[in-house]
C-alpha positions in Angstrom: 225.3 171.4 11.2 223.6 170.6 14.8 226.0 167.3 15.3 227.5 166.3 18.6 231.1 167.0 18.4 232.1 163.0 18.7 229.2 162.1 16.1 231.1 165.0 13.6 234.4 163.3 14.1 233.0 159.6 13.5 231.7 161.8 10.5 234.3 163.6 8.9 236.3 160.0 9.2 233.8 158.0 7.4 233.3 160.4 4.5 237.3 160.4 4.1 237.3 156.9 4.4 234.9 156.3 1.8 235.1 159.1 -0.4 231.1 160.0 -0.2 230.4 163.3 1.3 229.1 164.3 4.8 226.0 165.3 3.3 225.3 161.7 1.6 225.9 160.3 4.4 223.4 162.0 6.5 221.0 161.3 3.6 221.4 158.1 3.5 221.8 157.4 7.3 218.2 159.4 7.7 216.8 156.7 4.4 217.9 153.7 6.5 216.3 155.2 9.8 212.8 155.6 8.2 212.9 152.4 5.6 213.6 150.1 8.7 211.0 152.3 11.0 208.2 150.1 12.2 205.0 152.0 12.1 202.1 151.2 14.4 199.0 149.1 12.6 195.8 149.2 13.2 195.5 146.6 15.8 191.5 147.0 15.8 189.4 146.3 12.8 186.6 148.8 12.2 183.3 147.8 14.3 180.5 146.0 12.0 177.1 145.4 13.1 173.7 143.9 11.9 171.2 146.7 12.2 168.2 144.0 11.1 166.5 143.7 8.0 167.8 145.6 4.7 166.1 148.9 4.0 165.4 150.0 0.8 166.8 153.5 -0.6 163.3 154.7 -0.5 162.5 153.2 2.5 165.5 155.2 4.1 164.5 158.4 3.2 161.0 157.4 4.7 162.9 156.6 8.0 164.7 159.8 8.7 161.8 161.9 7.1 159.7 160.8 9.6 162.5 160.8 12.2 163.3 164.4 11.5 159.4 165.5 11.5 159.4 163.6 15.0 162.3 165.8 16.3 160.6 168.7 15.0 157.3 168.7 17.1 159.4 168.2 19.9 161.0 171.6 19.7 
């Protein structure tokens, strides 16, 4: 075990103490650590924006057909 020497004594004494082993303890020591974690939340919402009137499925495909034949007589 990779333990400081004065954390292995305060260790040893508390699993003699209370009769649970040194490994339970570490188990549940590591438990309480990550339950009482605070995690970072998203502080940002995701962007939204209006892009003008509602396209139709069809009229979508039009759109980046026509873009993508546009690109291509650039080249």
């Amino acid at each position: 075990m990779y333990l400081p020497d004065e954390l292995e004594v305060r260790l040893d004494a508390e699993s003699s103490a209370t009769g649970v082993s040194k490994a339970e303890l570490i188990r549940r020591g590591i438990a309480m650590l990550l339950d009482s974690a605070e995690r970072p939340k998203r502080s940002r919402e995701l962007p939204v924006f209006d892009s003008g009137r509602s396209r139709t499925p069809d009229e979508m495909d039009d759109a980046v057909y026509e873009h993508i034949k546009e690109r291509a007589a650039r080249r």
